[in-house]
C-alpha positions as CSV (number, residue, x, y, z in Angstrom):
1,X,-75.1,-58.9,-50.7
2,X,-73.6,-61.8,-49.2
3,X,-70.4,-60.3,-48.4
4,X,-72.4,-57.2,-46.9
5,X,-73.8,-59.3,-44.6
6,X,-70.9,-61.3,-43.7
7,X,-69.1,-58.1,-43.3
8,X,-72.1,-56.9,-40.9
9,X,-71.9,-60.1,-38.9
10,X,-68.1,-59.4,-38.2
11,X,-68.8,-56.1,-37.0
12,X,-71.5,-57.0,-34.5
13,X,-69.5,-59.9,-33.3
14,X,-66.9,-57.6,-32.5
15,X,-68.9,-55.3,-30.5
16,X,-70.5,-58.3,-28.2
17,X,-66.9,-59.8,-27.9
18,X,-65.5,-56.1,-27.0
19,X,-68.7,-55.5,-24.5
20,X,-67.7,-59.5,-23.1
21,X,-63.9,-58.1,-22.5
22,X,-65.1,-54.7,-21.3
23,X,-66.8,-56.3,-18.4
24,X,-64.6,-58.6,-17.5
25,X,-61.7,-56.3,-17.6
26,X,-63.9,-54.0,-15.1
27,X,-64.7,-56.6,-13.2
28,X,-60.7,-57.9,-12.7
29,X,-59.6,-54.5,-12.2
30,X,-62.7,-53.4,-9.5
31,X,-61.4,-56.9,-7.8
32,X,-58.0,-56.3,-7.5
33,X,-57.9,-52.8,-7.0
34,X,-60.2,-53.1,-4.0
35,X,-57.4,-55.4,-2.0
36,X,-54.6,-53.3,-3.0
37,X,-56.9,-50.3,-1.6
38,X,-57.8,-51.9,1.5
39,X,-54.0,-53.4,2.0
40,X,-52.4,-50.0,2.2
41,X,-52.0,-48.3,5.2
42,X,-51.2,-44.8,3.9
43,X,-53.8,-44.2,0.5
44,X,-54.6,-41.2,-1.2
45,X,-56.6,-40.4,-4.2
46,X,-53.2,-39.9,-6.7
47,X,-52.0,-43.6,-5.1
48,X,-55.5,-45.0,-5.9
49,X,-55.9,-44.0,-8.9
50,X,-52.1,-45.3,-10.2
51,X,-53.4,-48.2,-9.1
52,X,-56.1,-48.9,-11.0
53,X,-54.5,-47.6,-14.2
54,X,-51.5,-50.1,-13.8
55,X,-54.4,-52.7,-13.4
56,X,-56.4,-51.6,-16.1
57,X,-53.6,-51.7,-18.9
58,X,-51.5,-54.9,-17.4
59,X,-54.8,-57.4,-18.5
60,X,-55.2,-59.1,-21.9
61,X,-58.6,-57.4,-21.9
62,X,-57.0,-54.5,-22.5
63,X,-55.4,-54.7,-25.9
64,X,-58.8,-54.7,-27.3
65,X,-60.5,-52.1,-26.0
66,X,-60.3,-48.8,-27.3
67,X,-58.4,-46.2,-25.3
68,X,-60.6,-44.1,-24.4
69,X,-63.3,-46.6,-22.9
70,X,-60.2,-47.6,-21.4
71,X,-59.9,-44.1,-19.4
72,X,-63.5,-43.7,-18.8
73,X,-63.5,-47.5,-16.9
74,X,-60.2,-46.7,-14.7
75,X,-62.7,-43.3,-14.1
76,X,-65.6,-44.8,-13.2
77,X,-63.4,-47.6,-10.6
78,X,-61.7,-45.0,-9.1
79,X,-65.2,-42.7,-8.0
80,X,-67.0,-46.4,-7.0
81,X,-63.8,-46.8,-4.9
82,X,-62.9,-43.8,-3.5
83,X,-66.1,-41.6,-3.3
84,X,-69.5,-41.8,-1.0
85,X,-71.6,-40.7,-3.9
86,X,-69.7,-43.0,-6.5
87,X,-70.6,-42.4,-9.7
88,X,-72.5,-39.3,-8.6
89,X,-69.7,-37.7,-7.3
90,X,-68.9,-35.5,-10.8
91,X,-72.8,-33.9,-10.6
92,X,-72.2,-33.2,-6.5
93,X,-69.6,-31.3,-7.5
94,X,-70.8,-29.4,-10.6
95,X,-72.0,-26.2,-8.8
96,X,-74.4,-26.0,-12.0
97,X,-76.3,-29.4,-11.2
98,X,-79.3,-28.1,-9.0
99,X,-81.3,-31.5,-9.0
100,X,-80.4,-35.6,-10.0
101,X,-82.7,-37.9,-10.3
102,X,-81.6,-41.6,-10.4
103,X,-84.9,-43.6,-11.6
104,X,-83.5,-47.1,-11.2
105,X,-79.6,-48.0,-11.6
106,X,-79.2,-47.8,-15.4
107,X,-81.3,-44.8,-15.7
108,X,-79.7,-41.5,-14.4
109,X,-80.5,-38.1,-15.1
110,X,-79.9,-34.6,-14.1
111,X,-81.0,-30.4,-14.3
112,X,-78.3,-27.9,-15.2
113,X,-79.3,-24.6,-16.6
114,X,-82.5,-25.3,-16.4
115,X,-82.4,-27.9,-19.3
116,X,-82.4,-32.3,-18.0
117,X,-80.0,-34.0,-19.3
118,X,-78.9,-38.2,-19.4
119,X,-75.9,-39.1,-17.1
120,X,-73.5,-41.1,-19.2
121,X,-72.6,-43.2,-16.2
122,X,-74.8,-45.9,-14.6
123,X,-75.0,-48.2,-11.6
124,X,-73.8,-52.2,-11.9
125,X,-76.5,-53.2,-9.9
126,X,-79.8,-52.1,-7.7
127,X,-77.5,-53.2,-5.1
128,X,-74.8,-51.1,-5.2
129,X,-77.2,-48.4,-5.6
130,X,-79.0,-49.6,-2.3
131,X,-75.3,-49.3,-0.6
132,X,-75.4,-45.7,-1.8
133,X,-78.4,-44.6,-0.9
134,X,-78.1,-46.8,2.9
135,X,-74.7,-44.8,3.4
136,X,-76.9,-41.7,2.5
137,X,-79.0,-42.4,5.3
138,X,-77.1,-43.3,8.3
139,X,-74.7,-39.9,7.8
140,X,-78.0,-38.5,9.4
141,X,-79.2,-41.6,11.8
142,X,-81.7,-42.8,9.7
143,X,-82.1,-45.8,7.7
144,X,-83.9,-47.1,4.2
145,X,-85.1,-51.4,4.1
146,X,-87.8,-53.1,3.2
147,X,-89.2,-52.8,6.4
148,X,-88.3,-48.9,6.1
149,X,-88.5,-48.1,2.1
150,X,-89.1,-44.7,2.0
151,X,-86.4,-42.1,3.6
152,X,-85.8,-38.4,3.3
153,X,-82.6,-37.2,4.7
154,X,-79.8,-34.5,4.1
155,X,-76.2,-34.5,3.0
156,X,-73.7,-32.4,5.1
157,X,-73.4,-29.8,1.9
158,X,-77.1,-29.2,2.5
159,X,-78.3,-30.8,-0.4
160,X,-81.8,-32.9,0.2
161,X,-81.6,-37.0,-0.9
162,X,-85.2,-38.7,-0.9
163,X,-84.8,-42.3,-1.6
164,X,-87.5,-45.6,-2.6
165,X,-86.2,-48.9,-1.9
166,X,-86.9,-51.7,-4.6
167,X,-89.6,-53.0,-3.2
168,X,-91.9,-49.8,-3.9
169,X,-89.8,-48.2,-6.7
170,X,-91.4,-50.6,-9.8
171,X,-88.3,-50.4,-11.8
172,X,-85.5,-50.6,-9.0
173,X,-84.7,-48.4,-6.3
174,X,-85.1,-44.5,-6.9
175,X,-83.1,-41.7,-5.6
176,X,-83.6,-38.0,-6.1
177,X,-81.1,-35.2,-4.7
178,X,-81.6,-31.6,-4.6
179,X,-78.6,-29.3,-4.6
180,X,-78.8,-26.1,-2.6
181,X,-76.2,-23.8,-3.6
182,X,-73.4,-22.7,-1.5
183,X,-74.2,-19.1,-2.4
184,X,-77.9,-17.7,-1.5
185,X,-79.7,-15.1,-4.1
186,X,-80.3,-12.2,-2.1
187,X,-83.4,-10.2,-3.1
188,X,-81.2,-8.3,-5.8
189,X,-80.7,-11.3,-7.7
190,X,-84.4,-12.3,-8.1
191,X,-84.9,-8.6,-9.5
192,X,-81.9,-9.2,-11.9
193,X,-83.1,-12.5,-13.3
194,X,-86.6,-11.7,-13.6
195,X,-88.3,-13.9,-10.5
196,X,-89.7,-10.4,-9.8
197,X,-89.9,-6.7,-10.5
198,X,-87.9,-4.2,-8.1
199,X,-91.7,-2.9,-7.5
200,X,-92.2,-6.3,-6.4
201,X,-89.2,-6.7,-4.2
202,X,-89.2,-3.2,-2.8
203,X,-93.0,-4.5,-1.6
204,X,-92.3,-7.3,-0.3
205,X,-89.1,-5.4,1.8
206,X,-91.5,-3.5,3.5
207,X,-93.9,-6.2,4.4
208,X,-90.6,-7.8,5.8
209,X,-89.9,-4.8,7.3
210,X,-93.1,-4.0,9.3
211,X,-93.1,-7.5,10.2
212,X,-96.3,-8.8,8.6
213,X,-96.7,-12.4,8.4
214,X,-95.9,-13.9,5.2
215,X,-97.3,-17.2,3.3
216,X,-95.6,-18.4,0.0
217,X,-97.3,-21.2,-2.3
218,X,-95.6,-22.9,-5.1
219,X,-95.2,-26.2,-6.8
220,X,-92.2,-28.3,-6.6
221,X,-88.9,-26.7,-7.0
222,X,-91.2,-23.3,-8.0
223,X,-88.4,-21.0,-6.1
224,X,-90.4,-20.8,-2.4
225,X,-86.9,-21.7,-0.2
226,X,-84.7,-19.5,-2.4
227,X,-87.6,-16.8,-2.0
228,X,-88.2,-17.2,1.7
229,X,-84.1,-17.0,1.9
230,X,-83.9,-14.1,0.0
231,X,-86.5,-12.3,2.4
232,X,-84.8,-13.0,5.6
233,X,-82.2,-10.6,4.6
234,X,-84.8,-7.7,5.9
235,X,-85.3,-9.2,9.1
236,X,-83.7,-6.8,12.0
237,X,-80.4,-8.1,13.5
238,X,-81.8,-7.2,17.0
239,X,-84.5,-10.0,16.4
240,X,-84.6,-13.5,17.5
241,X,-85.2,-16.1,15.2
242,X,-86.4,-19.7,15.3
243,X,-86.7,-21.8,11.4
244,X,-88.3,-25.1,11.7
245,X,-87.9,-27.7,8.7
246,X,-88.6,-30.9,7.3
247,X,-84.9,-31.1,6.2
248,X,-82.7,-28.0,6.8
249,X,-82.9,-26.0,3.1
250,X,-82.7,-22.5,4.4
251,X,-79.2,-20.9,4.4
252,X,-80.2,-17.8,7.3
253,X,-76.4,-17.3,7.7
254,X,-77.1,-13.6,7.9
255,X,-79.2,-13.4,10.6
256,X,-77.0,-13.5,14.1
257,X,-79.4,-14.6,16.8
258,X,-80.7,-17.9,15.3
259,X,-81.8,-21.4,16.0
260,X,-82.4,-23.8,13.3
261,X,-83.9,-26.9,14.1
262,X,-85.4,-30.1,11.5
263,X,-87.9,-33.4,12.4
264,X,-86.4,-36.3,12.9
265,X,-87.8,-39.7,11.9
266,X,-88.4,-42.7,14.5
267,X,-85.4,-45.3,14.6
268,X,-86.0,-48.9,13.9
269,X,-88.0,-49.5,17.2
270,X,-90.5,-46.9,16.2
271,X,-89.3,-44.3,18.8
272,X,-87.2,-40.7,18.7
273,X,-89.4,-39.2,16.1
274,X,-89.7,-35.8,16.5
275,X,-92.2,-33.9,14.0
276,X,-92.3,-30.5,12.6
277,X,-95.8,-29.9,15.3
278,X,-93.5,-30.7,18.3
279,X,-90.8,-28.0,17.0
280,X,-93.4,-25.5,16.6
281,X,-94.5,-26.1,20.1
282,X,-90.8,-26.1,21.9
283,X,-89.9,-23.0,19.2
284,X,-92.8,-21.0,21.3
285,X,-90.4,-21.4,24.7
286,X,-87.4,-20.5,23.1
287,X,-87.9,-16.6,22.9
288,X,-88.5,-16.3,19.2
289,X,-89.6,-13.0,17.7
290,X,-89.8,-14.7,14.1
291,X,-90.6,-18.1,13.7
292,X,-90.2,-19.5,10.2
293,X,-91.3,-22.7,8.8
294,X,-89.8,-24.2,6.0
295,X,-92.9,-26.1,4.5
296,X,-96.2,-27.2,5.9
297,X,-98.3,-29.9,5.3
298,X,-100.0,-31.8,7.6
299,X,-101.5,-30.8,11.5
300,X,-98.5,-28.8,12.2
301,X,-100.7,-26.2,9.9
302,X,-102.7,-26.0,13.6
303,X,-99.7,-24.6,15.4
304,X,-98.1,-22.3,12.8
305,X,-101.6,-20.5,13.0
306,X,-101.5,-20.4,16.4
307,X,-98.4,-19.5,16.7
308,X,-98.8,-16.5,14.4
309,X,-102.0,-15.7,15.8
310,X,-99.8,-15.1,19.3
311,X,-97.5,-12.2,19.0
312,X,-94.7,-13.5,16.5
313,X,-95.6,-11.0,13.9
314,X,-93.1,-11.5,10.9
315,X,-93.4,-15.2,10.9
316,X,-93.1,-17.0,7.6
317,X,-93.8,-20.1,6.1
318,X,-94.4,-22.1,2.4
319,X,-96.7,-24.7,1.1
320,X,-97.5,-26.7,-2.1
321,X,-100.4,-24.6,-4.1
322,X,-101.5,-24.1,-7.4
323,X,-102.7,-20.3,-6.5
324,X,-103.2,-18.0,-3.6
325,X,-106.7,-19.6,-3.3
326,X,-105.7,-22.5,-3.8
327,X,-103.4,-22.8,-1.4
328,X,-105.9,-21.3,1.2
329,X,-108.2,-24.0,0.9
330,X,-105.3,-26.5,1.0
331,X,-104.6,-25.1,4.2
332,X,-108.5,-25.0,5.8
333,X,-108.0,-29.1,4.4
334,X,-104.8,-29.4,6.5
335,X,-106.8,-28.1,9.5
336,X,-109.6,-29.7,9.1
337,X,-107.9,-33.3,8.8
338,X,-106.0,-32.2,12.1
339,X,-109.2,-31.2,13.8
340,X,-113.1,-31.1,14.1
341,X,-114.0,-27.5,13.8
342,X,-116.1,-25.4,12.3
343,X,-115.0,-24.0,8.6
344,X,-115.7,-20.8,9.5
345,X,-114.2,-20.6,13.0
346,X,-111.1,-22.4,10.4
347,X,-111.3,-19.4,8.0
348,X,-111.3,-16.5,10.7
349,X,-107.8,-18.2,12.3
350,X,-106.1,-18.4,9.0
351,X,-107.2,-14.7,8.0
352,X,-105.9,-13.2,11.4
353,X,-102.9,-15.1,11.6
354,X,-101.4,-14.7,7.8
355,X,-100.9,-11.2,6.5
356,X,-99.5,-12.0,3.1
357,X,-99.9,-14.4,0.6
358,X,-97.2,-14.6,-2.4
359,X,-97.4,-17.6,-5.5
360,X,-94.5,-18.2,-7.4
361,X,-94.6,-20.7,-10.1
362,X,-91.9,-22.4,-12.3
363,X,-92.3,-21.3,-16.0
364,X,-90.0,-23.7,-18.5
365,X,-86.6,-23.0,-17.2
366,X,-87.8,-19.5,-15.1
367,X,-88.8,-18.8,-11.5
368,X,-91.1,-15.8,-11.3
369,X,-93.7,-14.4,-8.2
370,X,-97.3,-14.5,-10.1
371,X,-99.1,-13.0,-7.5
372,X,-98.9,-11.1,-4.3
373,X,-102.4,-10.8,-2.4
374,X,-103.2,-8.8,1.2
375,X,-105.0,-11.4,3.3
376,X,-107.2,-8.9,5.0
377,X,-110.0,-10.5,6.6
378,X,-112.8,-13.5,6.7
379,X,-116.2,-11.6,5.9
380,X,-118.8,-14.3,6.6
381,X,-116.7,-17.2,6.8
382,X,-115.2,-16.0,3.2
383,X,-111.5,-14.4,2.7
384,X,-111.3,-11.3,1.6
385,X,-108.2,-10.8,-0.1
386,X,-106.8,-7.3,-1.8
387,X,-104.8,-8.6,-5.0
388,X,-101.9,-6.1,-5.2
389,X,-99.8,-7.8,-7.9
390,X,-100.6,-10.3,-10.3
391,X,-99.3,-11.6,-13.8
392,X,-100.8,-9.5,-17.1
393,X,-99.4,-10.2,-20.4
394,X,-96.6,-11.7,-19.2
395,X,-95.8,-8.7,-16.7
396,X,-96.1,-8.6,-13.6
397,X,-98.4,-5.5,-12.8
398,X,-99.6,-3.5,-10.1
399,X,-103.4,-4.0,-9.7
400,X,-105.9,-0.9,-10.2
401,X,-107.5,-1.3,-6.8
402,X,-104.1,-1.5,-4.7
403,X,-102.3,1.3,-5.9
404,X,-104.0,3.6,-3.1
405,X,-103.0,0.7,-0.7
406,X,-99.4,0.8,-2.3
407,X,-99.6,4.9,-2.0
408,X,-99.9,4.6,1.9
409,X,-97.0,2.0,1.9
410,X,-94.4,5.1,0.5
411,X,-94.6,7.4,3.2
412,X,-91.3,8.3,5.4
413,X,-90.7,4.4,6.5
414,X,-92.2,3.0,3.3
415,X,-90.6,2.1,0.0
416,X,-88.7,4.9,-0.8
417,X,-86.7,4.6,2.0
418,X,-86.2,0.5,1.7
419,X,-85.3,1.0,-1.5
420,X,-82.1,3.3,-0.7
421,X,-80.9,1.4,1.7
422,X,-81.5,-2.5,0.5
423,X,-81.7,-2.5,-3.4
């Protein structure tokens, strides 16, 4: 028994004395490497990186360590070194990463296929994860502080970095990226992995088609962008078109005659902000015949209507919602917060203005449309909506009362003929 426990008390020795060398070796190598680095005037990634594996293996440290901690050290130097993201820099670059969420410095994690996963790399410190996410912001003119803890802002692949300084984030500073990929889904590739039926998608053509004004509701990473992206493939090539964002998501790259514009937030001095309710307004001069808006949630709400409501038929636009009503009366909120004015009066705008309302939802690891709905009028200061499709069983289904409504949709410009030429 004795001898177990002597034996035991060797072993964990050896693994705090081999954790002692491992950071000091990491921390000599960072050290030196970094003034080699900086001395030489002609550096590339190969050079860098012979670098810091001469330094890593020329130390004492070293000869205790096992070889391949060894490797994933002179690794993890060379990306804190070399690369903006750092660490980060392997999920940037794995085209299957779609979201990474860093909750403090020592806790990283990330969504690939659907499934989250732990990062096997971590930050040193809260403040070399503060350097990160400060770099982050000034690529786009903004800036993250104490004075200024919260910051959403966009990397120049697209992808969407939200950051919480230390001093709100409980546990350390907190940064989230969302990856957008390089290639869109086109409408096809909802159909083909089961986001929606081709019954679904050849509907939702033609409503594109004719130009009716579509609203999508969702949760948080539910599919809206990728379904509002996938849409704009119908929209004519003759036609004009203005997208307003938060944060540019939408990759329109199709459609010739565009204008893409995002807010801005105000610099230190509390001027140059510029929010989504002033681009909806200067979108109205520029001679749009779409206007599509990536997400609303505040007052803008007032002039999306509006604008809608003033000859841009074909407009889009997305909002958090749990359902289709739900996300109607999150919208009469949004007004009514914006402006005194009767609920009715409220009611009768939003009813003329949106044609369509769509919900998708996220379902474990899938994306699918639960329900499409005809926003056809305000009856007494209540919507009346005409549910076409809707989730039964697990299906998504036609609903008894729209198929006549679907009927009239197949004539000579209706389905049939969408379906030839875009599926």
């Amino acid at each position: 028994m004795q001898l177990f426990y002597y034996i035991n008390e060797m072993e964990n020795n050896y693994i705090k004395r081999e954790k002692v060398e491992y950071k000091t070796l990491k921390d000599k190598v960072t050290s030196n490497a970094r003034q080699k680095i900086a001395c030489s005037l002609e550096m590339d990634d190969c050079k860098a990186m012979d670098i810091i594996s001469d330094l890593a293996f020329s130390f004492p440290e070293s000869e205790i360590i096992p070889i391949n901690d060894i490797e994933e050290l002179i690794y993890s130097i060379f990306l804190r070194l070399r690369k903006n993201m750092s660490i980060l820099t392997p999920l940037m670059e794995d085209e299957d990463v779609t979201e990474i969420m860093v909750n403090n410095h020592e806790e990283i994690f990330f969504e690939k296929d659907g499934n989250i996963n732990r990062y096997n790399m971590t930050f040193e410190s809260d403040e070399e994860l503060e350097e990160i996410m400060q770099n982050t912001a000034s690529q786009v003119h903004r800036e993250i502080n104490e004075l200024n803890p919260i910051v959403d802002a966009r990397l120049p692949d697209g992808s969407r970095v939200n950051g919480v300084y230390k001093n709100i984030a409980v546990k350390g500073p907190t940064m989230t990226i969302r990856k957008f990929s390089k290639r869109y889904m086109k409408m096809e590739d909802l159909v083909n992995n089961g986001t929606l039926t081709e019954d679904a998608a050849l509907m939702l053509t033609h409503f594109v088609c004719k130009k009716y004004n579509i609203f999508v509701s969702g949760g948080t990473s539910s599919g809206k962008t990728t379904l509002l992206n996938a849409l704009g493939q119908f929209i004519g090539k003759e036609e004009r078109v203005i997208v307003i964002e938060d944060s540019t998501e939408l990759q329109l790259n199709y459609i010739e005659n565009i204008v893409q514009m995002e807010c801005r937030q105000a610099n230190s001095s509390g001027k140059g902000k510029v929010n989504m309710s002033d681009l909806i307004k200067t979108s109205l001069r520029m001679r749009p015949d779409r206007i599509i808006v990536g997400e609303v949630r505040g007052h803008e709400v007032i002039d999306m209507i509006q604008a809608m409501n003033t000859g841009h038929s074909g407009s889009m636009s997305t909002g958090h919602g749990n359902s289709v009503d739900g996300m109607l009366k999150r919208l009469e909120t949004m007004y009514l917060m914006a402006v005194s004015m009767d609920i009715e009066a409220i009611r009768a705008q939003i009813a003329e203005a949106i044609d369509v309302m769509v919900h998708i939802e996220r379902i474990g690891k899938k994306r699918r449309i639960v329900e499409i709905s005809r926003l056809e009028d305000c009856d007494r200061g209540n919507f009346k909506l005409r549910r076409l499709m809707y989730i039964k069983n697990d299906k998504l289904i036609t609903d008894d009362n729209a198929e006549e409504y679907i009927s009239m949709m197949k004539g000579k410009d209706g389905l049939q003929d969408i379906k030839a030429d875009s599926l």
